[in-house]
N, C-alpha and C positions, 0 to 999 in steps of 0.2 A: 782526872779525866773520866766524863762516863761517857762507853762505847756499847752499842746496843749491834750487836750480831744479829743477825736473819737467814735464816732456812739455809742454818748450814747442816751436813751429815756430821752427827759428835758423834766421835769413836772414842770411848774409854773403856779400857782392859779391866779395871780395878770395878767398877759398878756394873761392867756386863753392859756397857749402853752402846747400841750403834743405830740412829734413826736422824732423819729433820726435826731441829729445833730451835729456836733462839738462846742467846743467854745477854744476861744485861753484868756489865763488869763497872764498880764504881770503889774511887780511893785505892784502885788496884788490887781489888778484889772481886769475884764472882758471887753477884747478891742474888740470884734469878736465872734457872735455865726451864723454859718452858715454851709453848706455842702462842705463837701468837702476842709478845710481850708486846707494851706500848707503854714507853720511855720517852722523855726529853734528854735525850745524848747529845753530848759536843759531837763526835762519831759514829756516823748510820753504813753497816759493813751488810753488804747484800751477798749471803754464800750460799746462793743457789749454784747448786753443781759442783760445789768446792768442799774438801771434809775438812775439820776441826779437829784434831789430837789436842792432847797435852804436848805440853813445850816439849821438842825433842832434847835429850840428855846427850852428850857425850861423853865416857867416862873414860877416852884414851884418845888425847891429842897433846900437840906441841905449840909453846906460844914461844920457843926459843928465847923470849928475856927473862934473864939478864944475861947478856953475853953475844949473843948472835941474833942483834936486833937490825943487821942487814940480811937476813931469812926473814926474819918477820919480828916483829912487836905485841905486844900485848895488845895494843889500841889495836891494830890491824888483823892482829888473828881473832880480836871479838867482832870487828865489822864482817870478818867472812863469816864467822859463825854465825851470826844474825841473817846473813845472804840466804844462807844454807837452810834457816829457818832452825837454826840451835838456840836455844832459851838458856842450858845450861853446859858447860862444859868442864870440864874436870883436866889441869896439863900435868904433864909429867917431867917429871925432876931433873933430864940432864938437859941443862942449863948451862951455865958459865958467871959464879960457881954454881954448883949446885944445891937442889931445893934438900937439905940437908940438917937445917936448923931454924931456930923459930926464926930468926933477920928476916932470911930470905921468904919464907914464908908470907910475913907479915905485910914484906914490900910488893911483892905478888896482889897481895888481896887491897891493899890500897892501891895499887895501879890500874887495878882493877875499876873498883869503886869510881877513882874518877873516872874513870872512862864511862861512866854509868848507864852501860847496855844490860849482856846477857851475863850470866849469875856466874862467877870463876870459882872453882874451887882446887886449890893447888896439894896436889900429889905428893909426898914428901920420900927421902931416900930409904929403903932400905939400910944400907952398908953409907959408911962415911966417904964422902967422894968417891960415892960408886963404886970402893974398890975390892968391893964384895969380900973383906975379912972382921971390919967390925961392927956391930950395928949402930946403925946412925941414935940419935937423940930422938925416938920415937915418941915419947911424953911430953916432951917441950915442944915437937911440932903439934901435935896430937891436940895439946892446949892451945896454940896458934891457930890452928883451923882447918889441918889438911884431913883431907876424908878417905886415904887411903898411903901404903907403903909399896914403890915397886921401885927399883933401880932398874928400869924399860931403857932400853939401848942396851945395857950390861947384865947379862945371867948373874943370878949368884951360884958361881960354881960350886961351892963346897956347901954341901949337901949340909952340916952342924949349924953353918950360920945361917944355912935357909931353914934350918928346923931349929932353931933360936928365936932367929924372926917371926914364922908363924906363934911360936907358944908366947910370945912376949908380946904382939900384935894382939892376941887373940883377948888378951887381959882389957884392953884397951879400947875392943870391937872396930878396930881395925882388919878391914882387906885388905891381904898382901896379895899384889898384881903381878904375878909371874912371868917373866919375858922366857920364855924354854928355848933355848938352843946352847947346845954344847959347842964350844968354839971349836977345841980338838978335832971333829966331827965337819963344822963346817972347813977348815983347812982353806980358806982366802976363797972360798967362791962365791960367786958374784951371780949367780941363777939358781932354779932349778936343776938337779941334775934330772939327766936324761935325754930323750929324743936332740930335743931340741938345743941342748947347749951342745952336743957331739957337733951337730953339722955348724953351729955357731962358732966351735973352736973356744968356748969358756967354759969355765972350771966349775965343775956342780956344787950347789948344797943339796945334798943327800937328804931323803925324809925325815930320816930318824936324828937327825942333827937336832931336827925338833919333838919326835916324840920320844926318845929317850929322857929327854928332861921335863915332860911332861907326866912320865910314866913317874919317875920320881916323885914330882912333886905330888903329887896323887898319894901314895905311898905316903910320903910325909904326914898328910892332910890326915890321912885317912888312920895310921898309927898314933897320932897325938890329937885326933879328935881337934883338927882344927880346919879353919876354914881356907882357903886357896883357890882366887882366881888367875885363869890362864888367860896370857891373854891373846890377842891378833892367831886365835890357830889357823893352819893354811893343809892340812892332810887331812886324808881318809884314816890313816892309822892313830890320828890325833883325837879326831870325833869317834872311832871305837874305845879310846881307852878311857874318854870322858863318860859315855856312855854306859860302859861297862862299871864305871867308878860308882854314876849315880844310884845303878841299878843296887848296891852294895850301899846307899845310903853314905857317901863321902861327900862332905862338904864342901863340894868342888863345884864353881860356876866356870863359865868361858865366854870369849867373846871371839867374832870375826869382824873381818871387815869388807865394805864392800865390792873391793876391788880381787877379793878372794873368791866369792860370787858371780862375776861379771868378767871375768877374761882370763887366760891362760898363759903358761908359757911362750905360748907363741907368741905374744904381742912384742917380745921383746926380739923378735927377726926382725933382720934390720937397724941390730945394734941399738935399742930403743931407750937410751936410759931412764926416759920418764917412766917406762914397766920398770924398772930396777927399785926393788923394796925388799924389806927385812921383817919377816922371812920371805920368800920369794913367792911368786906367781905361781901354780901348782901346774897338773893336766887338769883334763876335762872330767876323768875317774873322781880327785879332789874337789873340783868346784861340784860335781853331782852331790858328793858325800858332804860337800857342807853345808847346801840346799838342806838336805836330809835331815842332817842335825841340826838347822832352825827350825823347820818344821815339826820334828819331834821332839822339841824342847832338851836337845843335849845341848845347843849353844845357846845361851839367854841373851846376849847381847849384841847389838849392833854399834859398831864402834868402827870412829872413822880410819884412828891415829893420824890425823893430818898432820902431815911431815914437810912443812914448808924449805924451799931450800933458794939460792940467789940461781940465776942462772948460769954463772960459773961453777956451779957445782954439780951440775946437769950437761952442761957443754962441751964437755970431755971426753976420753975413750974410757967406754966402756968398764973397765976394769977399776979405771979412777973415782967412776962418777958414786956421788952421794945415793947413800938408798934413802926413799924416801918418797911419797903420792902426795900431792896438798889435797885434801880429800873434804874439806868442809862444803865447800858449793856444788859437791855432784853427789853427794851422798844419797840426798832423797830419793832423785832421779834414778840414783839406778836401783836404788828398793824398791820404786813402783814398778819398772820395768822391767827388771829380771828376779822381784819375788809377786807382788802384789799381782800385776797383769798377766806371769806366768799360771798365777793362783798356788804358787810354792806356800804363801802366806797367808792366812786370812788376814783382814786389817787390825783385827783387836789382836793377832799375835802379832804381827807389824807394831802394832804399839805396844803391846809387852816390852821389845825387843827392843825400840828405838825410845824407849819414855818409861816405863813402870818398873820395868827390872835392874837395869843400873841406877836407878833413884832408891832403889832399895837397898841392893848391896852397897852403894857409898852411903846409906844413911841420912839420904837428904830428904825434905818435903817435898818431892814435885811429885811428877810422873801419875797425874788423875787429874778428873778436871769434875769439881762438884762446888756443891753452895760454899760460901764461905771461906777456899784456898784461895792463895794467893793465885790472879790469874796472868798464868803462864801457856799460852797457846801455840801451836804453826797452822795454818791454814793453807793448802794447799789445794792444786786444779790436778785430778788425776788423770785426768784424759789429754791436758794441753801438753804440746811436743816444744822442746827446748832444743837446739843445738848448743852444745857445749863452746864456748867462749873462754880461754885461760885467758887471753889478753884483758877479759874485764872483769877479771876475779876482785875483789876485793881486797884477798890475799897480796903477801907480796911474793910467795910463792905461787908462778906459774904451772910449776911440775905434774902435770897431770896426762897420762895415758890416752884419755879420754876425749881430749882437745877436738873438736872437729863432729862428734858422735852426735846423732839425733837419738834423744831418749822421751820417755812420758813422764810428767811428774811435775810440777811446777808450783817452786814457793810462791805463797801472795799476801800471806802475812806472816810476820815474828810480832809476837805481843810476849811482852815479858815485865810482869811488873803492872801489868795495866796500861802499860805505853806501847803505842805502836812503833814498833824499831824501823 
């Protein structure tokens, strides 16, 4: 297919480019980006007013198969990424069984395939069924295809096999994607502690449930000279010690997400299970502090974990309900909104953050948009206003906070491959 683009604003991190220009994309590649091109295209895309990134990356979501393909499917959680204007997305291993071996790996990336949208690349375990005591077959998935190790959903508690994994990862150039929370610490709570969960009457997770195992892994990284991302941080106390890590040259990335950014504890007055996620909703001190650390390049990554869930999992008291945000189809929207339009962001750090820096750390090709890549684009209306719709997600998870919200940001293309999705 050749698709001839116009006067759209290219944002790329990696070349320093942000201006109006064309590019002409043929066989699914980028042969021409200049003014004024003049092509015979099957597709004439007129992006006056609209910018152009590189495809956005996500290198922390769930597509729940195999196992829990009434949350969602693979077919279904690449149509919502595609919605979302995601080109590549990277899941994570708890599954059913789990992504633990080359099988399941392999069957992943052929489920994929056919589905033949946005680019999957499946995550593989740490520990052997998650059960963080021995390490999984890191070599034989590593040969299968997966582009990183985390056991997300489950900490590795014991500190030996989390500094096994990194020194054994590292041989390999394998990121190992750290979930930080000490369970002991969380003790069954189901919020933020503080303010808010007292007059709610539910049981806090304390801060440092998350930064004391971040402060570890740090420690780890940082004594064995190896590399450690963290992932989904939600504190101020989390972005100082990342900070403080870098400053000391530790080979330490991070990522948040954007519902870390965009709301607080509060959201969940009124018993809200859709606020209900892991780690939890912070205050407004934490959502400052984590502005902060995108801005100042302590968090490199914008990641969604879209945590799609049935609505019986959602539909319950409190205490019961599934943690978890479907976060593919509002992601953009609330980056333009509450980084981009606030001006927390420039756009080329916007696209560091959502395309060039997780393309890096998983070791993939994307994340730049120049002559000769494969083209992988999102094309977005920065200024057009959206109301959030769960009911027409794509997903089959509705679960989203957001439901109801007027934000700015609006996909209007996913090109991935050269194809219009």
């Amino acid at each position: 297919m050749k698709i001839l683009i116009k006067n759209g604003r290219l944002i790329d991190y990696l070349s320093d480019f942000d201006g109006i220009t064309d590019i002409y994309i043929e066989d699914g590649t980028i042969k021409e980006i200049g003014n004024e091109l003049e092509y015979i295209a099957d597709e004439i895309i007129d992006c006056t007013g609209l910018c152009i990134i590189p495809g956005m990356v996500d290198m922390h979501c769930h597509l729940r198969e195999p196992g829990f393909e009434y949350k969602e499917s693979i077919e279904t959680g690449i149509n919502s990424a595609a919605a979302g204007g995601f080109t590549t997305i990277a899941c994570m291993p708890n599954t059913n069984p789990v992504i633990d071996n080359q099988a399941i790996v392999t069957f992943i990336k052929e489920k994929a395939k056919s589905a033949g949208k946005v680019n999957v690349f499946p995550i593989g375990c740490i520990t052997k069924g998650q059960n963080g005591q021995e390490l999984a077959e890191i070599a034989e998935m590593k040969l299968a295809g997966v582009v990183a190790i985390s056991d997300d959903g489950k900490p590795v508690s014991n500190p030996l096999v989390m500094k096994r994994a990194l020194q054994y990862a590292k041989m390999f150039e394998l990121p190992v994607i750290s979930h930080c929370e000490d369970k002991e610490l969380v003790d069954e709570g189901v919020m933020n502690e503080g303010y808010t969960s007292t007059i709610l009457g539910l049981k806090g997770i304390p801060r440092e449930a998350e930064e004391v195992m971040v402060a570890r892994d740090v420690i780890l990284a940082e004594n064995n000279d190896c590399h450690v991302h963290i992932a989904h941080i939600s504190t101020k106390g989390s972005v100082d010690i990342i900070r403080n890590a870098k400053k000391r040259n530790v080979k330490v990335t991070a990522e948040t997400c954007p519902h870390y950014f965009s709301m607080t504890d509060e959201a969940v007055v009124g018993y809200n299970t859709n606020a209900k996620v892991n780690p939890p909703l912070r205050t407004s001190e934490d959502v400052e502090a984590i502005k902060k650390g995108l801005a100042d390049g302590t968090i490199d990554v914008i990641a969604t974990d879209h945590a799609p869930h049935h609505i019986d999992d959602k539909n319950v008291e409190f205490n019961n309900a599934s943690f978890g945000i479907s976060g593919f189809e509002t992601a953009l929207s609330l980056c333009v909104t509450n980084l981009l339009q606030t001006k927390v962001l420039t756009y080329k750090q916007f696209v560091a953050k959502i395309s060039y820096n997780p393309s890096k750390i998983l070791g993939i090709n994307s994340g730049s948009i120049s002559i000769g890549r494969i083209a992988d684009l999102t094309i977005f209306a920065p200024n057009d206003k959206i109301i959030v719709n769960a009911q027409t997600f794509k997903s089959k998870g509705k679960n989203t906070p957001f439901d109801g919200y007027e934000l700015k940001g609006k996909v209007c293309y996913t090109i991935v491959n050269g194809k219009i999705l």
